[in-house]
C-alpha positions in Angstrom: -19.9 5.9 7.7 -17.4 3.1 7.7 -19.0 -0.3 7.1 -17.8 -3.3 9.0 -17.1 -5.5 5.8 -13.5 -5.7 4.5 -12.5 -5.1 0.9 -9.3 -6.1 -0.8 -7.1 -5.0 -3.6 -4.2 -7.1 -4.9 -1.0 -4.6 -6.4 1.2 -6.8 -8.6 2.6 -3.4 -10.5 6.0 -1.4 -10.0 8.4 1.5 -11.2 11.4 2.9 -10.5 9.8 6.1 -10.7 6.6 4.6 -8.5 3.5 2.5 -9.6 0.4 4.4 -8.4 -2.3 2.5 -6.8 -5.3 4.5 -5.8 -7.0 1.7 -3.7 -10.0 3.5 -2.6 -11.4 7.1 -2.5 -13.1 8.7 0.7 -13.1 8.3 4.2 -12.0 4.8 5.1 -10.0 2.0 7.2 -7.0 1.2 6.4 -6.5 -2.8 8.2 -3.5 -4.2 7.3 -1.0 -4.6 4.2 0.1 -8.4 3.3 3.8 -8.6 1.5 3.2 -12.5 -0.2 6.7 -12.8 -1.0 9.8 -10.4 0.1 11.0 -8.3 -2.8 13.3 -5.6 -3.7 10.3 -3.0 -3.5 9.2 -0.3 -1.0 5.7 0.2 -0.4 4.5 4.1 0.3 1.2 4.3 2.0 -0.7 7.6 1.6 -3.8 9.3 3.0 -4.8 10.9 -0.1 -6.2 10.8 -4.2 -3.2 12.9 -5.7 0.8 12.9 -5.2 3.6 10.9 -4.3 4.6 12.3 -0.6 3.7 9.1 1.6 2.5 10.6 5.1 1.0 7.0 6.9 4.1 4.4 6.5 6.6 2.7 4.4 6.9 -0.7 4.3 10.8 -1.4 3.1 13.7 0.5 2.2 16.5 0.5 -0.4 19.0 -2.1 1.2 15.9 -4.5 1.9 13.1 -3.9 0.0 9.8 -5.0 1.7 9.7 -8.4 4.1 7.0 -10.9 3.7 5.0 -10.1 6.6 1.8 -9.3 7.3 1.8 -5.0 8.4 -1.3 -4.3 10.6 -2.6 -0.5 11.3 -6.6 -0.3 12.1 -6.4 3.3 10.7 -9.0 5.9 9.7 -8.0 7.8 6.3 -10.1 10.8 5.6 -9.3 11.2 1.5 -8.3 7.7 0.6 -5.6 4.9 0.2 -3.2 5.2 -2.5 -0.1 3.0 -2.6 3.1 4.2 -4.6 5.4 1.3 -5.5 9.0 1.8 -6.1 12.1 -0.3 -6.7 15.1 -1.4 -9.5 13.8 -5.0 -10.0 11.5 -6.3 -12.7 10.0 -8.9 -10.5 6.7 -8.2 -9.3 5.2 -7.9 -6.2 2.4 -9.5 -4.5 1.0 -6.7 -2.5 -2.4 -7.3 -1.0 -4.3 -4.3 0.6 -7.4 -4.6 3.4 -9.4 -2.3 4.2 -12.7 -0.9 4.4 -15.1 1.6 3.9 
C-alpha cells in the first residue's frame, strides 16, 4: 500500500560509465525529479533494483545535459526507483528525487 507521505533522496554522484542510485525498493510513486542547477548530466529513470536499461524517462541528453527544472510524473513503479547518472564533467549534480511509498 502506497502511503500518502513523500520521501526524498538527494543524488550529488556521477560517471561516465553511470552512477547508480537505487532510491527505493518495492512498489512505489514516483512524483517528480528536481534538476537544482543545469549540468552536463543525463538522468536515466528506471522501474527496477538491477541494470542500467532506463524504461520510465530521461531527463537530458548529450548536447544539453539536464535543465534545471522541476520533471513531474505521479507514477506507480512496481520494483523500485533507481537512477543511473551519466555524463563527461566532474561537476556534480544536484539531483533531488520525490517520491513515495
Amino acid at each position: 500500500m502506497v502511503k500518502d507521505i513523500n520521501s526524498y533522496t538527494r543524488i550529488t554522484t556521477i560517471a561516465t560509465a553511470g552512477a547508480v542510485t537505487q532510491v527505493v525498493t518495492g512498489q512505489a510513486i514516483l512524483e517528480r525529479i528536481i534538476v537544482g542547477a543545469t549540468t552536463a548530466v543525463i538522468v536515466g529513470v528506471i522501474d527496477n533494483t538491477s541494470g542500467t536499461t532506463v524504461n520510465v524517462n530521461k531527463i537530458g541528453s548529450r548536447t544539453n545535459g539536464a535543465i534545471a527544472n522541476t520533471y513531474w510524473y505521479g507514477v506507480q513503479v512496481g520494483t523500485g526507483i533507481r537512477i543511473i547518472t551519466t555524463g563527461a564533467t566532474t561537476v556534480a549534480p544536484d539531483i533531488t528525487v520525490v517520491w513515495r511509498q
